[in-house]
Every structure is written in structure tokens, then in C-alpha cells.
N, C-alpha and C positions, 0 to 999 in steps of 0.2 A: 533643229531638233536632232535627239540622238540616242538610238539604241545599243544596248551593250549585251550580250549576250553570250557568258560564261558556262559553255556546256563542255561535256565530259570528254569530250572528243577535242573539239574545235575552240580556241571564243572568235566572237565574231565583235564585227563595230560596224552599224550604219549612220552616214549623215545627210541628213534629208532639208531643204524646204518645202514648206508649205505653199504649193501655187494654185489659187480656183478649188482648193478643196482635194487637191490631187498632191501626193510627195513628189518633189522631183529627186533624186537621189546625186548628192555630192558626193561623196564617197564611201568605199569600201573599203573594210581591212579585216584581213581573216590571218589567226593563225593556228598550227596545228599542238597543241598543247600536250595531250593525251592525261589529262587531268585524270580521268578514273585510274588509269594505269598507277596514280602514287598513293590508292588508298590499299592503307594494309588489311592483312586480316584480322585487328584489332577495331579499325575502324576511321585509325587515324591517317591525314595527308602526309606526308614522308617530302623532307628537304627538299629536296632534289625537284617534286613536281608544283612543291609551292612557289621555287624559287623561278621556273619557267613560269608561272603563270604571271607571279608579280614582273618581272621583265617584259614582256608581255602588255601588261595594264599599265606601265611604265609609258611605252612608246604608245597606245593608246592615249594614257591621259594627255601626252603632249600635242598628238591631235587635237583632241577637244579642247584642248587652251589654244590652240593657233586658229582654229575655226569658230572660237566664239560661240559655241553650242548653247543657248540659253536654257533650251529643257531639254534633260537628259533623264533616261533611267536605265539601270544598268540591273539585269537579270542573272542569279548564281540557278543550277539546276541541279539533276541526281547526285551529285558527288558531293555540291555541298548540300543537300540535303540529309547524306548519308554519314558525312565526316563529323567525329566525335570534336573534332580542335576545329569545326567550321568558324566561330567567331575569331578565335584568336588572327584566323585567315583574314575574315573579313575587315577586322579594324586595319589590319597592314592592307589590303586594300585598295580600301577605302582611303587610305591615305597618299598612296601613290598614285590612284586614281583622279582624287579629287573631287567624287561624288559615291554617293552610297550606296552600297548593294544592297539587292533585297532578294531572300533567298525563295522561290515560287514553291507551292505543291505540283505535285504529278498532273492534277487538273488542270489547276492554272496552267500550266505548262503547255496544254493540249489545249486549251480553249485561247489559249496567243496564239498559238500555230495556226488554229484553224484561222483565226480573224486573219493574220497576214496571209495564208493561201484563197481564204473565199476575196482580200478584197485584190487580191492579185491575178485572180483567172476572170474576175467579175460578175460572179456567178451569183444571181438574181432569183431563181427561181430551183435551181434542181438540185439534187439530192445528192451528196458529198458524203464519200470515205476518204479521208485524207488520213496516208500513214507518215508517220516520222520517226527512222530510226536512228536514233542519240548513240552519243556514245556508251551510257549509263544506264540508258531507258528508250523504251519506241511507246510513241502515242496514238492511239488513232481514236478520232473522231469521226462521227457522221453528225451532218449538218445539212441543215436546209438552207439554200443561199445564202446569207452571211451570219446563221445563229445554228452554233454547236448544239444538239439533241443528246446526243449519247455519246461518252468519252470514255477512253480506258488509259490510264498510264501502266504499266507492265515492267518490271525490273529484269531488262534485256536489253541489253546493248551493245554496239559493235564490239568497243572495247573489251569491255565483260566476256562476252563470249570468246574473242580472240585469246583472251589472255587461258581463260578453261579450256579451252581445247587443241589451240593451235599455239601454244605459248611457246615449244623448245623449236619451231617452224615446221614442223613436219607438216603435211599435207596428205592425207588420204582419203580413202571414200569410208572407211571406218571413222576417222575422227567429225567428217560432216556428216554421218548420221546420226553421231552421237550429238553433235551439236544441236542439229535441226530436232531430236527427240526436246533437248531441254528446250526449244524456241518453241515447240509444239506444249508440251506440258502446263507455258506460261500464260500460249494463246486458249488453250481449252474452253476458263472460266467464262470468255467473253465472249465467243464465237456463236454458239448457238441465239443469243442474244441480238449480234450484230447481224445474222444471218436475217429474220425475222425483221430486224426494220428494213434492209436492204439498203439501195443505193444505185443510182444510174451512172457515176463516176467515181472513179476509182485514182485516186492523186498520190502521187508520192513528192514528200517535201525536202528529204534530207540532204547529204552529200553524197552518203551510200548506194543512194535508188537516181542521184542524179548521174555518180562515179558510172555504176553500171549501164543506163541509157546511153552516156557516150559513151562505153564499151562498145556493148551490144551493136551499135550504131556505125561504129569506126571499124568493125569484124563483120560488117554486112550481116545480123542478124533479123534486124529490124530496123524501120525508116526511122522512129520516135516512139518516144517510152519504151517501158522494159515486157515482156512478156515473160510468163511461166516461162514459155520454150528455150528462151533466151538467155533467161537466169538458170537453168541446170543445165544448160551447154557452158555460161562460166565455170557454173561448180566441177564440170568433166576436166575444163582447161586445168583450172588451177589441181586438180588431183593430179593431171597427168604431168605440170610441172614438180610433184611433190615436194618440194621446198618451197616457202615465201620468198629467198631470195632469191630461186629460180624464175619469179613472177615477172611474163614478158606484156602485160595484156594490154593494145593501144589502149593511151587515152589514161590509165591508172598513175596518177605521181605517186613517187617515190613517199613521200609523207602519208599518203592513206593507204598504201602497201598492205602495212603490218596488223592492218586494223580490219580488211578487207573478207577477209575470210568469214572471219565473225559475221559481220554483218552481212553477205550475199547468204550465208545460212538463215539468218534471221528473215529476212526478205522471201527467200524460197518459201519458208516453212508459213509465213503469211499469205502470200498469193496462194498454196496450197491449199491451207486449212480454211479459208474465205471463198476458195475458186473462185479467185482474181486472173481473167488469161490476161487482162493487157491492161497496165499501170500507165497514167498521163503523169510527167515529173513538173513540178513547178520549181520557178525559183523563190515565190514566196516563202516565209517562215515566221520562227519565233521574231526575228529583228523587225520586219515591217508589221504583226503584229504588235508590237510593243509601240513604233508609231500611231498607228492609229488607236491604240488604246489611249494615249495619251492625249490624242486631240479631244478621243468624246470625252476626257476628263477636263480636259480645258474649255468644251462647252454643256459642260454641266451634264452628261451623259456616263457618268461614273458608275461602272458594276458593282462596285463595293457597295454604293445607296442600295442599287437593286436587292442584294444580298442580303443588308439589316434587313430589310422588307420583306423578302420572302423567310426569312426566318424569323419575323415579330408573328407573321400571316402563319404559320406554319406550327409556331408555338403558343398560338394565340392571347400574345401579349397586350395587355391592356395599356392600347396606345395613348389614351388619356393622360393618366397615369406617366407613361415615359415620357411623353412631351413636358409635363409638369416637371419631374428631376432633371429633363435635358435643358430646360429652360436656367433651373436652379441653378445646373452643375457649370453651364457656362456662364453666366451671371457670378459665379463665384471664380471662374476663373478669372476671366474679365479684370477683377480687383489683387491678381497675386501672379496674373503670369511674368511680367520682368520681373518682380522681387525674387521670383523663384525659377526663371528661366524658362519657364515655359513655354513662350512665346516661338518656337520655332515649328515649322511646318505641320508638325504630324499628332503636337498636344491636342488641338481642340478636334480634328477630326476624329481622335481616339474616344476622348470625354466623352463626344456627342452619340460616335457608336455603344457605347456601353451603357451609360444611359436609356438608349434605347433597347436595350437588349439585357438590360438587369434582372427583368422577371422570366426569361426563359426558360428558366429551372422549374416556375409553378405547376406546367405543363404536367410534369412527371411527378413531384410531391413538394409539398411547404415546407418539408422538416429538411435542415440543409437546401434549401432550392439554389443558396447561392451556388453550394460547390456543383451540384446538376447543371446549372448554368453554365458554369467555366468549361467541365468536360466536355458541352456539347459543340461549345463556341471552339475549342482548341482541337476537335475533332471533325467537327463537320468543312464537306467542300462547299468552300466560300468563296464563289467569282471574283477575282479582281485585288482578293488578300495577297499581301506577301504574309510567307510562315510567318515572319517573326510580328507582321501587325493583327495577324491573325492571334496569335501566342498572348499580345499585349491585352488586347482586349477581353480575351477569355481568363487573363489573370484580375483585369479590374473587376469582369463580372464577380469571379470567385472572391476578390475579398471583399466586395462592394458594404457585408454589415457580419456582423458576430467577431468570436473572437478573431485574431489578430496573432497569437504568439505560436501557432506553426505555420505563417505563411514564411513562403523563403523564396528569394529573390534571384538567387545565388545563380540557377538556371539562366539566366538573361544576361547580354551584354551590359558589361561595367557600366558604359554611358547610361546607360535606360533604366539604373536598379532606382537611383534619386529620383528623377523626375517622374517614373510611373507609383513608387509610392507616393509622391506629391498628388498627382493626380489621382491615386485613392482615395483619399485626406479627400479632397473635393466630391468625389462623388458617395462616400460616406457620409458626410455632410448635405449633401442634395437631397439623398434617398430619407434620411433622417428627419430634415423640415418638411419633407411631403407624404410621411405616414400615416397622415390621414386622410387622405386621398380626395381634398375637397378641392373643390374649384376655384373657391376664395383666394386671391392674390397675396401672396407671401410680402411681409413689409423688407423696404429695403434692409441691408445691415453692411455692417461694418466688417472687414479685416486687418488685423495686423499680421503682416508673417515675422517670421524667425526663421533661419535654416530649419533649427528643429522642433518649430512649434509655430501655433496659428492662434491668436486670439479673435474670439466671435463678439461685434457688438453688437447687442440687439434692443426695439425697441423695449422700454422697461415697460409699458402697459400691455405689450403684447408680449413680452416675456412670462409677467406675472399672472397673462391668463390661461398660459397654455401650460399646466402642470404637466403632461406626457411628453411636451419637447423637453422642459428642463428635466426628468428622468430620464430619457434618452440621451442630453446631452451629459447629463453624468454618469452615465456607464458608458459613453463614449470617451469621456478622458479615459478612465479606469484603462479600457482596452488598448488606445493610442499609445499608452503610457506605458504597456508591456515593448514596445518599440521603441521605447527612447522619444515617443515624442509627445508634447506639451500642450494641450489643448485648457484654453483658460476663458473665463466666459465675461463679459462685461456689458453696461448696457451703454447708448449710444446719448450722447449731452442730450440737454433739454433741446437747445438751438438744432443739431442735428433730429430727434428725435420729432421734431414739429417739421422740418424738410422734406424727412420721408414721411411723413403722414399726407 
């Protein structure tokens, strides 16, 4: 197995087996990107740092072909969360890769971290502040033994800060208080919050807070981890060096130099605002969380389920009801996924969430409840979603019934605009034969697909009795048809017609 792990700072690559339920760790490959550094002030990644990264994911991909990695997942964070041209990125990629990226929320992001630091220190029973500061972003969680309670992701990061304050190298004690104010400002919202649940340890996960413990450590400040005390005696060093390339401090490579600043700000201004005196560093992180997410996905312990479920529980969707359409909607795929390609990993997981998650919207009101549904599915934190599966599903909820001719696809990756309309077509279709919400078993039927159209055949006795599906199914051509595509209705031979009965 294998994690990928494209942060704003660093990317990273783990390769692990699976021994007794424990990773044993094959290799490691880290290198220093500085990915935030190529985001303009427009928004967009700039040549120069997409072309490091793809070089980069280059010599990566050709590890994971020489090691035979059979499950991989490969994690993008703050920069492409933020980059306006993130897709364009990701299909080049994705290509030189050789497997897919999937780009996390701020949450997500902070609920891997924590899973690869609690299953890395083994902590069972006690009460965890794990900080992580990225290049783009720092996370921090409080967790009880191996399950996140309270998260914050924060837009601060080494890089970021580096680049606002200490950009042309200068070094003084006026530019690090300037800085540690904006590190201050960011942490304000969450503090009094985190303060209130508290914490008996106190972990730092990144390269920043590890860079500094071996400082601190190699300068005889402290034996292990970092201390308050420890981290504003760097901040004195490096003021009194007042140039970053004057920067002498053991233990600091030449590659997280430039970036250093920034983040021993950031760090001060957290143990500060928290009175944190003494930080424990791990080497856990996003990479070994991303392992063991994958395993509970591989035995059926998946956050994503958990997630449909606290959000059916939550919007109190009537589960009856969605198992009926999820029933349909797959049942109709079932008959059109190779004609229509749908057959590859992530169609039927998606179907099935939306499905489940159609009436979300009734919660808040009936008129439009589709488009409530989408907003709240494309907005809310959902464990275990990447953005863009997250994105998917709140687009099927939104056009799951009504019109049709202002939805726009345009927003999504090229590959995905075909096949999640297809998967619309399906689940319009599902929600449609089950609006009447009985119990009674739906008779089989028929498809024919076309690229741009689907013929339904249904039984003709139970066609003929259900006057309200065949209104429905004809204002469902009408709407299809504003998109170009062809919905035509027929009933199923007598010989078929006695089969399914």
C-alpha cells in the first residue's frame, strides 16, 4: 500500500506492508516542492512550480511501478484547494502519476493527521492536541485516543507566512512580531474553544515543529520536543542572524531554510495563545493516516458510510424512502453501466450516496429542497469525502428532479461532466418510480441506452395503471430534452412481460 501526500510545503510518498494488522514501512521519499510559493495573487499555480511538482510525481510514479503498490491513494492539500487552474494540474497529474488525486478539505485534512499521529504514538485512552503546521495551512485537533473531537484548519502556513513577511530575507524582531500578530489573529476564533475542552498532551506533527526539536536539541536547549522557552531563543538566533542566508542553526537543511521563519512564528504564536510550555514531536502524519484509512476502507469501516448516516440522522431523512430509490438507482445501473461506462470504481459508491441523501433539503423546506440539498452536501464537513466526491454528490442531489436547463457542469473535471450526468438520468429515474412512496415492489423493466438517450421498457399492465408515473415520465422527457438528451418509453414483449411478473 501507498500514500501520496502533496502538501504545500513538501510532497511526501509512503510504502508500507500490511503485517498482523501493523504497517511495516518500505519506503520513504520526501521532497521539498514549495508548491504554495507558485500560487499568484490571482490565484493561479505559475509554470515554474507546477513543473517541480510534476518532476517530482514523475520519479514517484516510478517507484510505485517498481514496487508494485496495489492500493494507492494519493492526497492534494491547501494549494490545490486554493489554485484557480487546480484541475488542469491534476489531470497532468494524474497522468504522470499513474493514479488519482483527490483533492481533501481543511477537515479532512486534520482528521488523517490526527488518525496517523494517535495510531503512531498509541494512544488509547488520553486526550490529544495534535498541531500541524503545512506549508498552506496548520491543523490542529483534539482527540480522544484514536477519534478527532474538535478540529480547526486555519489558512497559515510556513510558506505563506515566509513569503509575507520575510520574503526579501531580512530578519528582525519587528518583522516576527508582525508575523506572530497575523499567526495570532488566525488562532483567536478557536482558542477559547480548544482551551475549554483541554488536553493532557500536547503533539506536534510536522516538519517545522520536528526541524525545531532537533534544533533546540543539537543547541542543548532541551532533551526532547520543543518548549515555549526553546522556540523564542530560535526566534532571538535567527533575529540576531538578521539575514536567512546568514542562517547558521544545527540540524536546519538548507531546503527548509527559506521557509523556517514563517513557521517557528507560527509555532511560537500557538504554544503561546494555548500555554503549551512543552510540545511531544511525532513522526506520524497525513501519510500514515492515509494508510490506515485505507485499511478500515478495505474492511468495511469506511467514514464516508459513517457520514451519509450522520447526515440522513441529522437531516432526518426518511430512510425508508432512500433505501427504496437506492435500491432502484442501482438496479438501473446495474443494466447501463458498460454501455455507458460507468462501471469504474466511484459510479456506484456515488449513486448510492445520493440516493441516500436526496431528501436532505426537506429538512429546511419542500419548494426547491433539491437545490437545499446540494448546498448543504457541497458545504458541510464530511469525514472521509475528497472535495471533488464531495462536490459530485451534492451536484446529483441538486439536480436529482425539476428543471434541467440551468444546471452547468462546466465547474467539473472534463472526464466527470458525461458520466455524472449519466448518473443523473439514473437517479431521476429512481426518485421518479418511487414517488409514491409505497412499499410495494417495483416491477422489473427494461433499458436501452444510446450515448444520448435511454429508452424505459416497462410492464404494459402496470404501466397502464399507474397514470401519475406516466405524467411524470412525460415531463421528464420534456426536461431531458432541454439537454440534448432522449428519453422514450416503451413496454416490455408479452414473453418478457410474464418473466418479470
Amino acid at each position: 500500500m501507498a500514500a501520496v501526500d502533496l502538501g504545500s510545503n513538501s510532497f511526501h510518498m509512503v510504502v508500507a506492508r500490511l503485517h498482523h494488522g501493523q504497517f511495516v514501512i518500505l519506503d520513504r521519499l520526501r521532497e521539498m516542492v514549495r508548491f504554495a510559493s507558485g500560487l499568484n495573487s490571482d490565484g493561479y499555480l505559475d509554470n515554474p512550480s507546477q513543473d517541480r511538482a510534476l518532476g517530482c510525481l514523475r520519479r514517484f510514479g516510478q517507484r510505485l511501478r517498481d514496487m508494485h503498490a496495489s492500493n494507492v491513494r494519493v492526497v492534494g492539500t491547501n494549494t490545490l484547494r486554493k489554485a484557480r487552474n487546480a484541475y488542469s494540474f491534476l489531470a497532468a497529474a494524474e497522468s504522470v502519476l499513474g493514479h488519482p488525486v483527490e483533492v481533501v478539505s481543511g477537515m479532512e485534512e486534520a482528521r488523517l493527521i490526527y488518525l496517523g499521529v494517535a495510531y503512531h504514538i498509541g494512544s488509547e485512552a488520553a486526550t490529544n492536541l495534535v498541531v500541524d503546521i503545512g506549508g498552506g495551512s496548520t491543523e490542529l485537533i483534539i482527540g480522544e485516543g484514536r477519534e478527532p473531537r474538535r478540529m480547526g484548519s486555519l489558512s497559515l502556513g510556513c510558506v505563506r507566512l515566509s513569503n509575507r513577511f520575510f520574503s526579501n530575507g531580512k530578519l528582525s524582531r519587528k518583522r516576527f512580531d508582525r508575523a506572530r500578530l497575523a499567526a495570532q489573529l488566525e488562532l483567536r476564533p478557536i482558542c477559547t474553544t480548544f482551551r475549554r475542552l483541554g488536553w493532557s498532551r500536547a503533539i506536534g506533527s510536522s516538519g517545522t515543529i520536528r526541524a525545531a526539536a532537533e534544533i533546540a536539541q543539537q543547541m542543548g536547549l532541551v532533551e526532547r520536543g520543543v518548549t515555549l522557552g526553546s522556540v523564542e531563543t530560535l526566534i532571538d538566533e535567527m533575529i540576531a542572524a538578521r539575514r536567512i542566508e546568514n542562517l547558521d542553526l544545527p540540524g536546519l537543511s538548507a531546503d527548509r531554510t527559506p521557509v523556517f521563519p514563517g513557521g517557528i512564528a507560527i509555532l511560537a504564536e500557538i504554544m503561546n495563545s494555548l500555554s503549551i510550555d512543552r510540545m511531544e514531536v511525532t513522526d506520524g502524519s497525513l501519510r500514515e493516516g492515509l494508510l490506515y484509512d485505507m485499511f478500515g476502507r478495505m474492511h468495511h469501516h469506511d467514514p464516508r458510510e459513517l457520514s451519509v448516516q450522520a447526515m440522513q440522522q441529522r437531516y432526518h431523512v426518511d430512510e425508508e424512502q432512500a433505501r427504496r430509490v437506492e435500491t432502484t438507482a442501482l438496479a438501473l445501473l446495474d443494466k447501463v453501466e458498460r454501455q455507458w461506462q460507468l462501471d469504474g470504481a466511484q459510479s456506484r459508491p456515488l449513486l448510492r450516496w445520493a440516493a441516500r441523501l436526496h431528501e436532505v433539503g426537506l429538512d429546511i423546506a419542500h419548494a426547491r429542497y433539491h437545490d437545499h440539498g446540494g448546498y448543504l452536501l457541497a458545504n458541510a464537513d464530511m469525514a472521509g469525502f475528497a472535495h471533488l466526491e464531495q462536490r459530485l454528490v451534492a451536484k446529483l442531489v441538486a439536480c436529482h428532479r425539476r428543471k434541467l436547463d440551468g444546471m452547468s457542469l462546466d465547474a467539473l473535471p472534463e472526464s466527470w461532466r458525461v458520466p455524472l450526468f449519466r448518473l443523473i438520468v439514473l437517479l431521476r429515474l429512481a426518485v421518479l418510480l418511487n414517488r409514491t412512496r409505497s412499499s410495494v415492489r417495483l416491477p422489473d423493466l427494461g433499458l436501452v441506452c444510446e450515448p444520448d438517450g435511454l429508452k424505459v421498457l416497462l410492464p404494459r399492465t402496470w404501466y397502464a395503471e399507474n397514470a401519475l408515473t406516466q405524467a411524470d415520465l412525460g415531463q421528464e422527457q420534456a426536461w431531458l430534452e432541454t439537454r440534448g438528451f432522449e428519453l422514450s418509453l416503451g413496454t416490455l414483449a408479452a414473453v418478457q412481460e410474464a418473466s418479470a411478473s
